[in-house]
N, CA and C atoms as a LAMMPS dump frame, in Angstrom:
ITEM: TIMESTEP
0
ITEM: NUMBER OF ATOMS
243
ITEM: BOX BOUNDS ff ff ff
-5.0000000000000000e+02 5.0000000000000000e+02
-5.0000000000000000e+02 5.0000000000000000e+02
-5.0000000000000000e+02 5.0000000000000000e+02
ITEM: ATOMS id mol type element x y z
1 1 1 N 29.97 130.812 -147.572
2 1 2 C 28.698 130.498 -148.198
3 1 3 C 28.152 129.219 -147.575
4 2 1 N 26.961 128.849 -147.064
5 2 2 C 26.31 128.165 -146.285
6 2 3 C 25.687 127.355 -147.649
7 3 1 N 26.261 125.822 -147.311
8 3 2 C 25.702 125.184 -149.063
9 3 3 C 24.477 124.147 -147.966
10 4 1 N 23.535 123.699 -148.653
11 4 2 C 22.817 121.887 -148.407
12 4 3 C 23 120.969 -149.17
13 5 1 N 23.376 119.789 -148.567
14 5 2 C 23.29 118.649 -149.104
15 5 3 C 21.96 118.602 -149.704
16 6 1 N 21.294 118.219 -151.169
17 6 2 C 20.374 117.917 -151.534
18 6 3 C 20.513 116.528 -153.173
19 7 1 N 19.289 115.863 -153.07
20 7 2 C 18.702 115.473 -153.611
21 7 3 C 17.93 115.733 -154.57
22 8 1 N 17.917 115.173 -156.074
23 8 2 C 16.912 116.081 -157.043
24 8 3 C 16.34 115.086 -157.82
25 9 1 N 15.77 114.684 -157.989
26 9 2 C 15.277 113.593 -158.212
27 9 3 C 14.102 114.019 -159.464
28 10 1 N 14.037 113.313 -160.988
29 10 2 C 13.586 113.364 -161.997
30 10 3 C 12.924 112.26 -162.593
31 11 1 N 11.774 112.543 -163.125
32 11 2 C 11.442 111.252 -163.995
33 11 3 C 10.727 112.267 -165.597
34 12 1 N 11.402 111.856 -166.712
35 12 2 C 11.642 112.068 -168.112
36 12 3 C 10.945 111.406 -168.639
37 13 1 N 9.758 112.294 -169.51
38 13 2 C 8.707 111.274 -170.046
39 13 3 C 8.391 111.617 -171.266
40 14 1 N 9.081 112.523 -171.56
41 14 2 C 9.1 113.237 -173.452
42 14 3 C 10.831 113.168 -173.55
43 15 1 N 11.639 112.239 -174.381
44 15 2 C 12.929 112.345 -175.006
45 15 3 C 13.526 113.845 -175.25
46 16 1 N 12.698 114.624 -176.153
47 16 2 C 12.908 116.236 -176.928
48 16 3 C 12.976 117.06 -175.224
49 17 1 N 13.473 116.114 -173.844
50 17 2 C 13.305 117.227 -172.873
51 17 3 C 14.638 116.92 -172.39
52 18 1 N 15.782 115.768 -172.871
53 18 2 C 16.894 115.866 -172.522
54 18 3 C 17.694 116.498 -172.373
55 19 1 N 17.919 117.602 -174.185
56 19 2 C 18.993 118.223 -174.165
57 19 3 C 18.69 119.568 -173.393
58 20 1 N 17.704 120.004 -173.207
59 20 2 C 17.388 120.927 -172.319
60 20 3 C 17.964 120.586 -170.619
61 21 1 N 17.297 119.299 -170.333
62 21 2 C 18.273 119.107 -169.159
63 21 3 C 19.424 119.089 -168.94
64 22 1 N 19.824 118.404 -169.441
65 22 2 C 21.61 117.972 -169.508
66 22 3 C 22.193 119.527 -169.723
67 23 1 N 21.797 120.546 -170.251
68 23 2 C 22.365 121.643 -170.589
69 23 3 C 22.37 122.303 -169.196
70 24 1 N 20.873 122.445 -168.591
71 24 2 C 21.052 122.873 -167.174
72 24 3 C 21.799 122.153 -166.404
73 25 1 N 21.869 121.262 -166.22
74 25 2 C 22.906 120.604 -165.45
75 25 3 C 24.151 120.929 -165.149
76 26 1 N 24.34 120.67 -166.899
77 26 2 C 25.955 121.528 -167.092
78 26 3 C 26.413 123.482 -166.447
79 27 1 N 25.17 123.857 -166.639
80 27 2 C 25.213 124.858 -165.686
81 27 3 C 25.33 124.748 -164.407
82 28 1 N 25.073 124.154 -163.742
83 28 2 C 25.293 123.594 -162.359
84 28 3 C 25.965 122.552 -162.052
85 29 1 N 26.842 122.484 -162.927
86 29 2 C 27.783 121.449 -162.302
87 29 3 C 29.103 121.65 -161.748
88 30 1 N 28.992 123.114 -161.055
89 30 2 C 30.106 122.946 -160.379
90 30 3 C 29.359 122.415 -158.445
91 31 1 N 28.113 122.304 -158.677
92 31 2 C 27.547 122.165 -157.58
93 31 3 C 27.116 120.195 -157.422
94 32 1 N 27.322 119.533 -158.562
95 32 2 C 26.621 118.3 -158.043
96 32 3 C 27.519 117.313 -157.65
97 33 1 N 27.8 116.752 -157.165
98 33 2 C 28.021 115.48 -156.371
99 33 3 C 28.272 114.45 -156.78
100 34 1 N 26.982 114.003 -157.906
101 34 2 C 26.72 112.76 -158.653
102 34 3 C 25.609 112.732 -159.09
103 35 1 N 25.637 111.699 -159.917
104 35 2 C 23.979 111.655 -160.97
105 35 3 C 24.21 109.934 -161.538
106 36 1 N 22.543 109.719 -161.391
107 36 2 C 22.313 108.34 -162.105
108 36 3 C 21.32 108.67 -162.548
109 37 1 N 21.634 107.659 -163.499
110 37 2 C 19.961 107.633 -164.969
111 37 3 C 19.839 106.331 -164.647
112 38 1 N 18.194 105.97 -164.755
113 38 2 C 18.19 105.269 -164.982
114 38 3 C 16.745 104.894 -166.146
115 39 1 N 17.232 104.05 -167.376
116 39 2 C 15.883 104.216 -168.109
117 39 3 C 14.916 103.05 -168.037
118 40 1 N 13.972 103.386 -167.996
119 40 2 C 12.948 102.331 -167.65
120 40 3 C 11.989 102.093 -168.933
121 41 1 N 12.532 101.394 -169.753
122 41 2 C 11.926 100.855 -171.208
123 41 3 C 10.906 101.216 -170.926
124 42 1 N 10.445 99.953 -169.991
125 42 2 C 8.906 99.164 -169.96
126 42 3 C 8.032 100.312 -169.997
127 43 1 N 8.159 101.194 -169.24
128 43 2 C 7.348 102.413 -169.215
129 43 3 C 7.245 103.457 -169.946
130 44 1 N 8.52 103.721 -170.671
131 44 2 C 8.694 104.452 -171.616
132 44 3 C 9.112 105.699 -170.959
133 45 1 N 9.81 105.877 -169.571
134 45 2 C 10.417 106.801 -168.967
135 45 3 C 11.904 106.885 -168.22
136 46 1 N 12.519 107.678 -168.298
137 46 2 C 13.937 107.644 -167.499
138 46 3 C 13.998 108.156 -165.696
139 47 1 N 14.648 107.837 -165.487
140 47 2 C 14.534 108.259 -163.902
141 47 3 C 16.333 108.698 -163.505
142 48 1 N 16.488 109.85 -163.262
143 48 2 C 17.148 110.403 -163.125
144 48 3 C 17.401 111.319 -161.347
145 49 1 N 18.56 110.527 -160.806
146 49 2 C 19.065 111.391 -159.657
147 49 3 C 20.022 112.076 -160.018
148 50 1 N 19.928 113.561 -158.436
149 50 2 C 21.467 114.46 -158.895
150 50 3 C 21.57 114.673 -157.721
151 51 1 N 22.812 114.329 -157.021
152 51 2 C 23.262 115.182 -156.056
153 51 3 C 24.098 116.126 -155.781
154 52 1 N 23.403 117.408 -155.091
155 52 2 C 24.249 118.412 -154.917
156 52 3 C 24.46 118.848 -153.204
157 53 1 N 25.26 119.729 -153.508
158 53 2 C 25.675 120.294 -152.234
159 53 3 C 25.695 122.105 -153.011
160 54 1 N 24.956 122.601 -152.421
161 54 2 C 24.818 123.904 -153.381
162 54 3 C 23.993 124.677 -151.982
163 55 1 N 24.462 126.149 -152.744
164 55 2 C 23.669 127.336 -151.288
165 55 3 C 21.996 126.637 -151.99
166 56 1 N 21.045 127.158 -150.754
167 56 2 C 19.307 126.268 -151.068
168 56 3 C 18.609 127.592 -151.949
169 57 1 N 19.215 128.086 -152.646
170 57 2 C 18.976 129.463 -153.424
171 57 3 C 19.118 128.717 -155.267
172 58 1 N 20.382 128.135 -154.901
173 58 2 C 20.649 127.331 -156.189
174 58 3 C 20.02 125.866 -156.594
175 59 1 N 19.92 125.323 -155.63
176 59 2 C 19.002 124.244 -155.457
177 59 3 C 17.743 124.589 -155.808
178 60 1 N 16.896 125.522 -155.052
179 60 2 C 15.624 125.942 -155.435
180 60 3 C 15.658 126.565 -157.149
181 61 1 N 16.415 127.213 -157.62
182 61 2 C 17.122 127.502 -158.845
183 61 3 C 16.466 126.571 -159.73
184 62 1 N 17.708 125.608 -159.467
185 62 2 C 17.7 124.505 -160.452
186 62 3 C 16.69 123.162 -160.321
187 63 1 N 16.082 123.533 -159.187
188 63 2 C 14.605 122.836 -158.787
189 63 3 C 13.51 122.985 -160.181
190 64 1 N 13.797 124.007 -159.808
191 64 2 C 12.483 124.787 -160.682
192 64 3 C 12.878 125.03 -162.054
193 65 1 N 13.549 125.557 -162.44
194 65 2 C 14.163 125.375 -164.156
195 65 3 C 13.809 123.981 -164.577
196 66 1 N 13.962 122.829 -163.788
197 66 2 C 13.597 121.3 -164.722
198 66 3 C 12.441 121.453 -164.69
199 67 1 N 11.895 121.798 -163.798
200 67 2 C 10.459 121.242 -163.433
201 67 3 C 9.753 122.247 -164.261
202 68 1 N 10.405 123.157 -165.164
203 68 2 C 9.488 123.738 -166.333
204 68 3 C 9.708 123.299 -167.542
205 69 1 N 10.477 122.44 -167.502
206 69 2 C 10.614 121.442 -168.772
207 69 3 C 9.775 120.48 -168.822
208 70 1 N 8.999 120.649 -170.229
209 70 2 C 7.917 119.997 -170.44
210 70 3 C 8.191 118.711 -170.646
211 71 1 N 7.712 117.936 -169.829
212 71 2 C 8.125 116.275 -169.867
213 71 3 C 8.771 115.814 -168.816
214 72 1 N 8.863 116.891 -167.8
215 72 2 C 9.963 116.381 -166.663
216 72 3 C 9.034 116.465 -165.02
217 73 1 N 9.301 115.483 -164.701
218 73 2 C 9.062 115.858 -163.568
219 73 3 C 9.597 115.81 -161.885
220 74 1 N 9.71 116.492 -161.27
221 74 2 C 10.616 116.833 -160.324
222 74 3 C 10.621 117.01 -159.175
223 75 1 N 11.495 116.335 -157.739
224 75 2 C 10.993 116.971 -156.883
225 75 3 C 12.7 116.516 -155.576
226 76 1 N 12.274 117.527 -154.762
227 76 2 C 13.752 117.715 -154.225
228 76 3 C 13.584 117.277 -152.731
229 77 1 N 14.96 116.533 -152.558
230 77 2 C 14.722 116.123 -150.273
231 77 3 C 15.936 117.114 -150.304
232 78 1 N 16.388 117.649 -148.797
233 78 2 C 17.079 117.852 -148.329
234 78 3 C 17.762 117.248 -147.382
235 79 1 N 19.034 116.99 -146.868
236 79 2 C 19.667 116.209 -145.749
237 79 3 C 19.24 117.18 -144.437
238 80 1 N 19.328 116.507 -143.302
239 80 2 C 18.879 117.099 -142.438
240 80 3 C 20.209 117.491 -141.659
241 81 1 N 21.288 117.996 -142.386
242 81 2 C 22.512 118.58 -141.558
243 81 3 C 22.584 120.05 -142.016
């Protein structure tokens, strides 16, 4: 199976859109790498990385599942190997 290194990168701007994330996640976590939160009071938003190494089928997957969570917003790099 041919995986990519990727990047997923989130910023959380409605709370009621966590447990929805974190649940997908957990679905895909035999694919990630690592993850940081980070919350940003001042603004009233969280910022959230994930890295995976996953086929670009699952990536695109789980691209798009956050990014229909209302309050989230999302967007993905790829490594160039």
């Amino acid at each position: 199976m041919d995986t990519r290194v990727a990047v997923i990168s989130m910023i959380v701007s409605q709370e009621e859109a966590v447990q929805q994330l974190n649940g997908l996640l957990h679905n895909y976590s035999q694919y990630i790498i690592g993850r940081m939160g980070l919350p940003y009071r001042t603004k009233g938003v969280n910022i959230i990385c994930v890295a995976v190494d996953a086929p670009r089928d699952a990536v695109s997957a789980l691209s798009g599942k956050l990014g229909s969570i209302a309050g989230v917003s999302v967007k993905t790099a790829y490594a160039n190997v």
